[in-house]
TIMIDO-325298 format. One record per residue: residue number from 1; residue in one letter; x, y, z of N, C-alpha, C in turn. Coordinates in steps of 0.2 Angstrom, whole numbers, padded with zeros to 4 digits. Example, Ala and Ser with C-alpha at 12.3 -4.5 7.8 and 13.67 -1.06 7.14 Angstrom:
TIMIDO-325298
+-----+------+-------+-------+-------+-------+-------+-------+-------+-------+-------+
|  nr | rest |   n_X |   n_Y |   n_Z |  ca_X |  ca_Y |  ca_Z |   c_X |   c_Y |   c_Z |
+-----+------+-------+-------+-------+-------+-------+-------+-------+-------+-------+
|   1 |    A |  0066 | -0028 |  0039 |  0062 | -0022 |  0039 |  0066 | -0016 |  0039 |
|   2 |    S |  0064 | -0011 |  0035 |  0068 | -0005 |  0036 |  0064 |  0000 |  0039 |
+-----+------+-------+-------+-------+-------+-------+-------+-------+-------+-------+
//
This chain:
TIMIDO-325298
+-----+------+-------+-------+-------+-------+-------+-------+-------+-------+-------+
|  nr | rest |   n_X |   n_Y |   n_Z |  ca_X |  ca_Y |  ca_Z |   c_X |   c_Y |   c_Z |
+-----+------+-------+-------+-------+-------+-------+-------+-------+-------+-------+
|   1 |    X |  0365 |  0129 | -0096 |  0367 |  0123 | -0093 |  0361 |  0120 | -0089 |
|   2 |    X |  0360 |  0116 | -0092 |  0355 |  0111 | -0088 |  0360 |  0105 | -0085 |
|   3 |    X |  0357 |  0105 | -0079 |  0359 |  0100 | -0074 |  0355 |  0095 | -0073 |
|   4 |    X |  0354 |  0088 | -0071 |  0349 |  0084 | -0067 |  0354 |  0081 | -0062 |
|   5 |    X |  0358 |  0082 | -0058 |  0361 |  0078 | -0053 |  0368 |  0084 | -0052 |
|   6 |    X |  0372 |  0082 | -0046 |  0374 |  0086 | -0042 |  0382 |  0084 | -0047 |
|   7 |    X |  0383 |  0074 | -0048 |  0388 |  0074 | -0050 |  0389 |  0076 | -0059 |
|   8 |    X |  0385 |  0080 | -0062 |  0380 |  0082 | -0067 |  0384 |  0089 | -0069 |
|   9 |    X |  0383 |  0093 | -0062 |  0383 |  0096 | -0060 |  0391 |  0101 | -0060 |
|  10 |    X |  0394 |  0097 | -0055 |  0400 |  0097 | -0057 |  0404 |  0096 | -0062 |
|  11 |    X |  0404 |  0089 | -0066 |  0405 |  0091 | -0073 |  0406 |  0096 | -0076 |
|  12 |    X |  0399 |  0099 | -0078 |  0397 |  0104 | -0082 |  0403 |  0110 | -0080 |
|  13 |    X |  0402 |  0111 | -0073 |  0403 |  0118 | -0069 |  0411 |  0120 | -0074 |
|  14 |    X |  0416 |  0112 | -0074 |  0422 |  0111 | -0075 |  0425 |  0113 | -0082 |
|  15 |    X |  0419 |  0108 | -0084 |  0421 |  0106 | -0091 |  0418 |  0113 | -0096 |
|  16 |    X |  0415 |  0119 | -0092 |  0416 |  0125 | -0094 |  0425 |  0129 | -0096 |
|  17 |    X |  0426 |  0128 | -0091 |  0432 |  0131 | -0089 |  0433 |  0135 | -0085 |
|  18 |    X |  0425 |  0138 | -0083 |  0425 |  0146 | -0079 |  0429 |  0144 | -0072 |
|  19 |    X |  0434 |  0148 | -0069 |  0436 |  0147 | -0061 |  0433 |  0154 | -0059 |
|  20 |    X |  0427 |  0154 | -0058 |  0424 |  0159 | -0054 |  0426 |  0157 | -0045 |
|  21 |    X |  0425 |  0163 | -0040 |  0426 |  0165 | -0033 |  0425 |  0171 | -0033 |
|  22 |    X |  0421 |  0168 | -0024 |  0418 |  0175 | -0021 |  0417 |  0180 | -0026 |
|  23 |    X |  0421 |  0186 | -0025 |  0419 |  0192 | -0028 |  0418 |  0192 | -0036 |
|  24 |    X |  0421 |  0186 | -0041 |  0417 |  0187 | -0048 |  0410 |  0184 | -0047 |
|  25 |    X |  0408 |  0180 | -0043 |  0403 |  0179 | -0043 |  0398 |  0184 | -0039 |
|  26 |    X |  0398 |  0188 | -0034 |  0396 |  0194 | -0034 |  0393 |  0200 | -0039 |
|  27 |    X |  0399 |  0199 | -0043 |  0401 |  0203 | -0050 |  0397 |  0203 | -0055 |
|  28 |    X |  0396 |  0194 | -0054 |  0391 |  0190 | -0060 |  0385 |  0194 | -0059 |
|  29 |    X |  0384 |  0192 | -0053 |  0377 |  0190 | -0050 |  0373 |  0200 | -0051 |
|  30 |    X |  0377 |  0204 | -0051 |  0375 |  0209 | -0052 |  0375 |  0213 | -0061 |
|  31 |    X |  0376 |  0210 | -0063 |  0375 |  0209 | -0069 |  0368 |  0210 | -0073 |
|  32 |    X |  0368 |  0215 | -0079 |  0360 |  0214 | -0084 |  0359 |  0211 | -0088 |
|  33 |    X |  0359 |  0204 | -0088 |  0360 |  0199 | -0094 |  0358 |  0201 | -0100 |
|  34 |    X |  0352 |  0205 | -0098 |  0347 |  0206 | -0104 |  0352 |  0212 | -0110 |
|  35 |    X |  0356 |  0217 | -0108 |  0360 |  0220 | -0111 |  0366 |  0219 | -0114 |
|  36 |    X |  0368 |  0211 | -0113 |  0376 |  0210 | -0118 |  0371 |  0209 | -0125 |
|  37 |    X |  0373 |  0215 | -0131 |  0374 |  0215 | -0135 |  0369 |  0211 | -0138 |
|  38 |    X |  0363 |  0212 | -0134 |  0356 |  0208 | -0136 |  0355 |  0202 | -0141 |
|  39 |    X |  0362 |  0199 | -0137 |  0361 |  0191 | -0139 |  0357 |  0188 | -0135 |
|  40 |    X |  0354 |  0183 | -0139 |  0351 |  0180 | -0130 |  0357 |  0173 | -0131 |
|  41 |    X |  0360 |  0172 | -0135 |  0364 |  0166 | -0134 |  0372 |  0168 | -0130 |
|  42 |    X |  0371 |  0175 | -0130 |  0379 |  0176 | -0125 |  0375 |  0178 | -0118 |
|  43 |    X |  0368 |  0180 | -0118 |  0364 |  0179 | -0111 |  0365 |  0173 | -0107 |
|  44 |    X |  0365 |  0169 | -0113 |  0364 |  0162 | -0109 |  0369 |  0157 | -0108 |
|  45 |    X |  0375 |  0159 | -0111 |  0382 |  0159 | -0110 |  0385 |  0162 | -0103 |
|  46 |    X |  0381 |  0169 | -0100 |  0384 |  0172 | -0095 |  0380 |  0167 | -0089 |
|  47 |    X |  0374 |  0165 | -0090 |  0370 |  0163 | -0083 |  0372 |  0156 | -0085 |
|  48 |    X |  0376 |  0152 | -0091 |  0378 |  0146 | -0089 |  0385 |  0149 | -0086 |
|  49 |    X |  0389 |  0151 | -0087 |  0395 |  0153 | -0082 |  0393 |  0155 | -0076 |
|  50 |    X |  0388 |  0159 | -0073 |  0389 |  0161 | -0065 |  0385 |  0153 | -0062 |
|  51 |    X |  0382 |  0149 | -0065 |  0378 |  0143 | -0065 |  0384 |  0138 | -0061 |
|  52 |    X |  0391 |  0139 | -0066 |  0395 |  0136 | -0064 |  0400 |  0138 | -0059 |
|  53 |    X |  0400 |  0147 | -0060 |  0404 |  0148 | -0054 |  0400 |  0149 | -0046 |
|  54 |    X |  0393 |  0148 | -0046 |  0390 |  0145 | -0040 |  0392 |  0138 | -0039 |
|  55 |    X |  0393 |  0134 | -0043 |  0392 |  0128 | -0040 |  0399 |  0126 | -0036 |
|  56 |    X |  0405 |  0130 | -0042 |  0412 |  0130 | -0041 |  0415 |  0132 | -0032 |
|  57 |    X |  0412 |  0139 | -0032 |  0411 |  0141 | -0026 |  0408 |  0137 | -0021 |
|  58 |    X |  0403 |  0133 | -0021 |  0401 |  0131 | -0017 |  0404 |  0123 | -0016 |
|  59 |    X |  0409 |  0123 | -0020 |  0412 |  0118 | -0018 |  0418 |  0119 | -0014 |
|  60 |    X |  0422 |  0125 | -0016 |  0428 |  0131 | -0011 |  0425 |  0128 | -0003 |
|  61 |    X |  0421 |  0128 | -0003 |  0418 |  0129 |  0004 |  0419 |  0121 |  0008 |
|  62 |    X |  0422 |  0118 |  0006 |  0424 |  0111 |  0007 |  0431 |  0109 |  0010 |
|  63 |    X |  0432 |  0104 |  0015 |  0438 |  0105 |  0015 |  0440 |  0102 |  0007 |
|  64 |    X |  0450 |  0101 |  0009 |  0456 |  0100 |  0002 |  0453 |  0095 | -0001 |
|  65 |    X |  0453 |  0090 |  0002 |  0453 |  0082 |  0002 |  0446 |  0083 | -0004 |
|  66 |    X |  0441 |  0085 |  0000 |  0433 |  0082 | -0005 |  0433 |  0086 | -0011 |
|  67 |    X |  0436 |  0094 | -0011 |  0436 |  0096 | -0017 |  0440 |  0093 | -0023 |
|  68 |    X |  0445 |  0090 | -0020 |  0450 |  0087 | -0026 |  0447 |  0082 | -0027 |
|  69 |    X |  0443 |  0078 | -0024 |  0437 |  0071 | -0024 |  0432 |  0073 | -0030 |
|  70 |    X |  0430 |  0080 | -0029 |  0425 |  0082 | -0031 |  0426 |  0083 | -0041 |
|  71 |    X |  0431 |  0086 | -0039 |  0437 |  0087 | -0048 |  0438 |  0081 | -0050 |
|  72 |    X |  0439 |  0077 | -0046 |  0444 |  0070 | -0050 |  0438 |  0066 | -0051 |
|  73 |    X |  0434 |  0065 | -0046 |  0429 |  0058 | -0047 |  0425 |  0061 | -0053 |
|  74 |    X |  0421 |  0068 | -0054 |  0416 |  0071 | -0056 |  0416 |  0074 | -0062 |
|  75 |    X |  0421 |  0077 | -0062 |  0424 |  0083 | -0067 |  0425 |  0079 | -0073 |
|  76 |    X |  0426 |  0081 | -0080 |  0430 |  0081 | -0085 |  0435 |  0077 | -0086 |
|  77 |    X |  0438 |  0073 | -0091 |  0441 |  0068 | -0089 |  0448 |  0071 | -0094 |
|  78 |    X |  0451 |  0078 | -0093 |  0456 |  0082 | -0095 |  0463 |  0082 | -0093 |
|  79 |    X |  0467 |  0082 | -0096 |  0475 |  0082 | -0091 |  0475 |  0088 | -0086 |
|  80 |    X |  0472 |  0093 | -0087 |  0474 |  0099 | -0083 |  0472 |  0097 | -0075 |
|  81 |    X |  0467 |  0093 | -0074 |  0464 |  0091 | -0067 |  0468 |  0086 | -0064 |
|  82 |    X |  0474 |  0084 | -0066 |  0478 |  0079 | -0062 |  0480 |  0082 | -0056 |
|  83 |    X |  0483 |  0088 | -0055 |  0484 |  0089 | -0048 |  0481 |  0090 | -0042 |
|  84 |    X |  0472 |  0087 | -0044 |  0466 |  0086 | -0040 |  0470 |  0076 | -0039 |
|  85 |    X |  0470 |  0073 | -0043 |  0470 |  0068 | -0045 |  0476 |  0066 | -0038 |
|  86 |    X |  0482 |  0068 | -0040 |  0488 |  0068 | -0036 |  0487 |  0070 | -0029 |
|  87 |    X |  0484 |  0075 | -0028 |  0481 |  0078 | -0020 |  0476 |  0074 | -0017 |
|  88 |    X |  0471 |  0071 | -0020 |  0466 |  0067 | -0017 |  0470 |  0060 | -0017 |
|  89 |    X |  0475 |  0057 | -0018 |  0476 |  0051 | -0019 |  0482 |  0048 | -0013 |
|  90 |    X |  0487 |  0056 | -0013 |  0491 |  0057 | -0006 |  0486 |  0057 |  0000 |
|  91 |    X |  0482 |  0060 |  0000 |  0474 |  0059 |  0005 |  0473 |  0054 |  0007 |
|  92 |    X |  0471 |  0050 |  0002 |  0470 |  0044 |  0002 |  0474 |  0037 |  0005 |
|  93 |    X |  0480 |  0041 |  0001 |  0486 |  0034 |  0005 |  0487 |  0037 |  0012 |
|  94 |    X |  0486 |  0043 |  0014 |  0487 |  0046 |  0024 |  0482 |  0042 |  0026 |
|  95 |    X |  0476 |  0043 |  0024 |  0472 |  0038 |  0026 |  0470 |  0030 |  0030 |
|  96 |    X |  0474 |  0029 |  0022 |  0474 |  0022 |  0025 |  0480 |  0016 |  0028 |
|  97 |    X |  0484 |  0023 |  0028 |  0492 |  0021 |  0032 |  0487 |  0023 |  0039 |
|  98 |    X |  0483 |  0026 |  0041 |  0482 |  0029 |  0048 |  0474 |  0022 |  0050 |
|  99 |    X |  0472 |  0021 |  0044 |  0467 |  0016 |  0048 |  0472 |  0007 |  0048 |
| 100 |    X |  0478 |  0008 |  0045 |  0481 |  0000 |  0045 |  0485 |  0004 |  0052 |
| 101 |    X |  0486 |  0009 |  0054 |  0489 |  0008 |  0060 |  0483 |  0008 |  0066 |
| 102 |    X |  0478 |  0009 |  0065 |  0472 |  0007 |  0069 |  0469 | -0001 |  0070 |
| 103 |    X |  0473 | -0004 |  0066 |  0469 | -0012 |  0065 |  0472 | -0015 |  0070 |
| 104 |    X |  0467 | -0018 |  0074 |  0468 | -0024 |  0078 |  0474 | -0028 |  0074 |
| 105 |    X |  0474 | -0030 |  0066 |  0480 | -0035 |  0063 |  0488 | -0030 |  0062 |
| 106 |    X |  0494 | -0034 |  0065 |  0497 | -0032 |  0062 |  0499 | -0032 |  0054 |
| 107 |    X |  0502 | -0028 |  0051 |  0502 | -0030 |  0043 |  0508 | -0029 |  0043 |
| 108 |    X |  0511 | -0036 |  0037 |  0519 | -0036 |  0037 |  0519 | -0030 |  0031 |
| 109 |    X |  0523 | -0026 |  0029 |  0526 | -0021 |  0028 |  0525 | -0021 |  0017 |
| 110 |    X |  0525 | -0028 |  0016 |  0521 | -0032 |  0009 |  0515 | -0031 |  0007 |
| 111 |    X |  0512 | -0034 |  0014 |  0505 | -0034 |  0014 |  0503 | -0026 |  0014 |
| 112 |    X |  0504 | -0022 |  0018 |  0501 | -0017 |  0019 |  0501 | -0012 |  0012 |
| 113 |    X |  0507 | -0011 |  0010 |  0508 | -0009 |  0002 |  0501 | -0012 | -0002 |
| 114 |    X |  0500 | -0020 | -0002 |  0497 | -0022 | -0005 |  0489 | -0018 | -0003 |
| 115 |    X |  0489 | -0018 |  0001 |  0482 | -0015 |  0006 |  0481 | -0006 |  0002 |
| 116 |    X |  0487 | -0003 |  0001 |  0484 |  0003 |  0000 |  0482 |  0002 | -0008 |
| 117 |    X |  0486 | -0001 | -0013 |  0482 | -0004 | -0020 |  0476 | -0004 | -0020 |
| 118 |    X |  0475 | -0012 | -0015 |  0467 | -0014 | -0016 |  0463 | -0008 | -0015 |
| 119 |    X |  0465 | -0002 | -0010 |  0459 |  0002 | -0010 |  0459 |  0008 | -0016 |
| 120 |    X |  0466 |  0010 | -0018 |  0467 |  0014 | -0024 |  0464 |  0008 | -0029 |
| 121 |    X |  0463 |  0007 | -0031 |  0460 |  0001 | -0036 |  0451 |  0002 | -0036 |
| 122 |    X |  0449 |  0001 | -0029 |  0443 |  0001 | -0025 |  0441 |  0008 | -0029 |
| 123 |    X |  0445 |  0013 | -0027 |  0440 |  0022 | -0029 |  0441 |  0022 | -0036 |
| 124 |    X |  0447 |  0019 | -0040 |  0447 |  0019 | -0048 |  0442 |  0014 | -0050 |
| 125 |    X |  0440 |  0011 | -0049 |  0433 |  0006 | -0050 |  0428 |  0010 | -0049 |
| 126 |    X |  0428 |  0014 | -0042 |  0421 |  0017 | -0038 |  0420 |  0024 | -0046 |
| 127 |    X |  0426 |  0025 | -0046 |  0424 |  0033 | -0053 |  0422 |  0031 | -0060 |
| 128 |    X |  0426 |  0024 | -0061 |  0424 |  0021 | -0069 |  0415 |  0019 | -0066 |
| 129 |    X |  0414 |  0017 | -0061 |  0405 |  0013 | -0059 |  0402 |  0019 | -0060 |
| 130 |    X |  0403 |  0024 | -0057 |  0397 |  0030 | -0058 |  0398 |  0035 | -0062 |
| 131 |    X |  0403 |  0036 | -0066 |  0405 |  0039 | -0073 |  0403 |  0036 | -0080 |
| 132 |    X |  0402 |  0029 | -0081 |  0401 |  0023 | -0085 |  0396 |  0017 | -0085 |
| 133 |    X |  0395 |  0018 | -0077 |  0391 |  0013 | -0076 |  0393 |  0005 | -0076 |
| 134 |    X |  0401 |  0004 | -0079 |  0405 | -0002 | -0079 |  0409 | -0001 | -0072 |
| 135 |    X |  0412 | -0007 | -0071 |  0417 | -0008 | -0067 |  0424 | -0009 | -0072 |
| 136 |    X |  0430 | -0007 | -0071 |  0436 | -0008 | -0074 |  0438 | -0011 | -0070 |
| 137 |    X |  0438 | -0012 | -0064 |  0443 | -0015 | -0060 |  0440 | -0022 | -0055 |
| 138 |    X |  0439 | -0028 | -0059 |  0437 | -0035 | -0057 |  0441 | -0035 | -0050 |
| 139 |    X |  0439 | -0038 | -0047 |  0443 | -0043 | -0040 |  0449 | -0045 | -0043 |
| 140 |    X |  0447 | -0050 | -0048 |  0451 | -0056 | -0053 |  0458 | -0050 | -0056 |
| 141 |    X |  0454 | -0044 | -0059 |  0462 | -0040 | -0061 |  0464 | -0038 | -0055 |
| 142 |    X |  0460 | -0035 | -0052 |  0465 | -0032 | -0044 |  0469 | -0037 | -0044 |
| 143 |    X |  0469 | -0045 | -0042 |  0472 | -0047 | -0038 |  0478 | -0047 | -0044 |
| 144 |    X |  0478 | -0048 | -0051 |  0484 | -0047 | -0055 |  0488 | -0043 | -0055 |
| 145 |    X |  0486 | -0038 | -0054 |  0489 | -0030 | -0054 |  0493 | -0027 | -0047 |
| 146 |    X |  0490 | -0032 | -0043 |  0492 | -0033 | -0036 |  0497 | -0036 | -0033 |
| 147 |    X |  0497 | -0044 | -0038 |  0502 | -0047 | -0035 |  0500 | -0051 | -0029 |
| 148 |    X |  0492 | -0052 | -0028 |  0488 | -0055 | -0024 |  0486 | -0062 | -0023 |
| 149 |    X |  0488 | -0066 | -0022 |  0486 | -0074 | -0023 |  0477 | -0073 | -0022 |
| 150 |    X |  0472 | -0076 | -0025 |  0466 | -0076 | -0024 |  0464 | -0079 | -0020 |
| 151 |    X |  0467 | -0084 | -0014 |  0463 | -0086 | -0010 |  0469 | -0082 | -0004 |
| 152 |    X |  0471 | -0078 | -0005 |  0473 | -0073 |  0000 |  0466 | -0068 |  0001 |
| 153 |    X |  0462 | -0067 | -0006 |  0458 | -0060 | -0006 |  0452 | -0061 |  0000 |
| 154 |    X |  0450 | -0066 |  0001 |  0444 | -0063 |  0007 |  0447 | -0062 |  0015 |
| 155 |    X |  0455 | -0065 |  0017 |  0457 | -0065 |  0021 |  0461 | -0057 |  0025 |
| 156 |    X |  0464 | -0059 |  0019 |  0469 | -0052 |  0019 |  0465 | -0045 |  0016 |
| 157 |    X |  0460 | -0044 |  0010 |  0459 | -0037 |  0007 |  0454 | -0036 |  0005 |
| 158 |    X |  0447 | -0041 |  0004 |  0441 | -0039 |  0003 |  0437 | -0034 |  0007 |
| 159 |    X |  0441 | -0034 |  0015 |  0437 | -0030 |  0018 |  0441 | -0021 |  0018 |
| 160 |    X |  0447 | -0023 |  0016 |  0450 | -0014 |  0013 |  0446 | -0014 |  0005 |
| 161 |    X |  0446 | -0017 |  0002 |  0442 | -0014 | -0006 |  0434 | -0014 | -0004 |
| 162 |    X |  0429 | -0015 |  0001 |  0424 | -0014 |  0004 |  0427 | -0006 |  0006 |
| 163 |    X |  0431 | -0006 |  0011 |  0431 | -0001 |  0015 |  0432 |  0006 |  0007 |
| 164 |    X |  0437 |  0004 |  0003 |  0438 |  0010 | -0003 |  0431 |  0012 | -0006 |
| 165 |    X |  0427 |  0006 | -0007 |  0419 |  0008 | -0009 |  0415 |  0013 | -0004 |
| 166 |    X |  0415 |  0011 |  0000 |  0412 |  0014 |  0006 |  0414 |  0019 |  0009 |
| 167 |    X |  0421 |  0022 |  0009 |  0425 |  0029 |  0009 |  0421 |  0032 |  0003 |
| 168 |    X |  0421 |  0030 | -0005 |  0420 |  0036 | -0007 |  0411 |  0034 | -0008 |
| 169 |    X |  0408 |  0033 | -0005 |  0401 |  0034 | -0005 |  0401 |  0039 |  0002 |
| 170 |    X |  0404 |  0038 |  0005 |  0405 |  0046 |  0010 |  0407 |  0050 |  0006 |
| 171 |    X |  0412 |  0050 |  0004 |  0416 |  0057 |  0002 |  0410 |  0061 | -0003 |
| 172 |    X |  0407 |  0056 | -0008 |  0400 |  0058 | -0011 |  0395 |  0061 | -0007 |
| 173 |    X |  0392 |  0057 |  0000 |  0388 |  0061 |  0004 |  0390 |  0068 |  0007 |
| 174 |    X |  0395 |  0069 |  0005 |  0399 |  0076 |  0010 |  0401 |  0080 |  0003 |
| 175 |    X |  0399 |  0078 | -0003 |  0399 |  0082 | -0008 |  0394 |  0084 | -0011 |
| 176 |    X |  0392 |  0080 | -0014 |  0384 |  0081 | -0018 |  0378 |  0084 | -0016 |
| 177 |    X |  0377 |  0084 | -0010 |  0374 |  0087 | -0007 |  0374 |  0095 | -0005 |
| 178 |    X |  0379 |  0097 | -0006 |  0382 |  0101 | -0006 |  0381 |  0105 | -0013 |
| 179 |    X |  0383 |  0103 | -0017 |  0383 |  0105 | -0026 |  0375 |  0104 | -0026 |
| 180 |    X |  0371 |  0101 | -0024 |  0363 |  0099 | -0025 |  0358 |  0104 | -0022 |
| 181 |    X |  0363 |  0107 | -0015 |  0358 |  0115 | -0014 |  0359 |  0120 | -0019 |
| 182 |    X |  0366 |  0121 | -0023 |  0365 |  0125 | -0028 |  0360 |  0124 | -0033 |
| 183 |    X |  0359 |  0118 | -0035 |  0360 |  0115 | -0041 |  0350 |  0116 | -0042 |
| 184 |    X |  0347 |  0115 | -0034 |  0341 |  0118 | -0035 |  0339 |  0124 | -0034 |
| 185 |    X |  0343 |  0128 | -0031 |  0343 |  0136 | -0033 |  0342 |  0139 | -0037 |
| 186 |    X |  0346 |  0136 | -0043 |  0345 |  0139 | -0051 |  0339 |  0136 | -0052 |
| 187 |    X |  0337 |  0143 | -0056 |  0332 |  0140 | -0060 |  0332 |  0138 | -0069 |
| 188 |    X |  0334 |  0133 | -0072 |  0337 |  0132 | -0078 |  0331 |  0132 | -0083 |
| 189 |    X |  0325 |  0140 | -0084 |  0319 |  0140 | -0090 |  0323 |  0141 | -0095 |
| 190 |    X |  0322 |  0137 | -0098 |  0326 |  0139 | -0108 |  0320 |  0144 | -0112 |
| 191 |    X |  0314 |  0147 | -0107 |  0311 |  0150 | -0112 |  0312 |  0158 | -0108 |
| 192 |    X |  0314 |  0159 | -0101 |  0315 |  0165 | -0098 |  0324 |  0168 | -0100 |
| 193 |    X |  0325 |  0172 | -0095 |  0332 |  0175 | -0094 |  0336 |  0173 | -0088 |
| 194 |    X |  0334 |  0167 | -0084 |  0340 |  0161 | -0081 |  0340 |  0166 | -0075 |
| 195 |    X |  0335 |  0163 | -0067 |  0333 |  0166 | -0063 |  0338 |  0162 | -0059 |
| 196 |    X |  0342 |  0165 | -0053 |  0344 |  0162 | -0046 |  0343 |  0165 | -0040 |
+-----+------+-------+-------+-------+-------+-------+-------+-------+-------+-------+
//
């Protein structure tokens, strides 16, 4: 497994399938690669699996929230990871039910529903921008999808769809960085026997 990035990295770890922890990664790591059956392609099969279940473990070590972040925004675009999907997004709405109750504005009860969209819209935008590179979700669709009049949008919810971009460039700085001390740990030579 060759990696060059942290959300890269995560992918791969997923879109393996290995669910390594603690002790099989101990297990792995003690392991003589050079021995299975002197292949070097199931060699390279084992040290892309412990590859991954370092990285997977090192994201265990996270709180709920950024792990489920970490699966849904990053991972594999699989039906089995919806329940990262659904956990990160309940997160998400506690959130921002606790920062509308922190605002100086009151929000009529309409509004405020509308407010949790704008930012769920915000992080399905944020994962289509750095999975693709495109935006799927325009201002112009939000406000359709919403039920938004447009010259409601810089009053009432530009600065909650700010704040949803802005949430998940933290959630990113409190993940990848993390995945990226592993990720320079390994060392991924295609001409040796896969050093960590």
């Amino acid at each position: 497994m060759r990696v060059y990035s942290s959300s890269q990295a995560i992918h791969e770890a997923f879109a393996l399938g290995f669910r390594a922890r603690g002790q099989d990664i101990k297990k792995m790591l003690s392991m003589d690669f050079k021995s299975t059956r002197g292949s070097r392609d199931m060699n390279w099969q084992h040290v892309d699996k412990l590859a991954a279940g370092l990285i997977m473990d090192a994201l265990s070590s996270l709180p709920a929230h950024l792990q489920d972040w970490a699966v849904w925004c990053h991972g594999p675009r699989i039906e089995e990871y919806l329940p990262e999907q659904g956990r990160f997004f309940a997160w998400l709405n506690d959130d921002v039910a606790i920062r509308l109750l922190e605002s100086e504005r009151a929000y009529r009860p309409g509004t405020a529903a509308k407010v949790r969209d704008v930012v769920a819209y915000a992080v399905l935008d944020y994962r289509s921008y750095t999975t693709t590179g495109r935006h799927e979700y325009s201002v112009k669709r939000i406000c359709k999808e919403c039920g938004i009049v447009q010259n409601n949008w810089h009053r009432d919810f530009k600065t909650w769809h700010d704040y949803g971009w802005t949430l998940c460039d933290r959630l990113d700085a409190k993940v990848l960085p993390v995945v990226g001390k592993v990720v320079r740990r390994i060392n991924f030579d295609p001409r040796g026997a896969g050093r960590f």
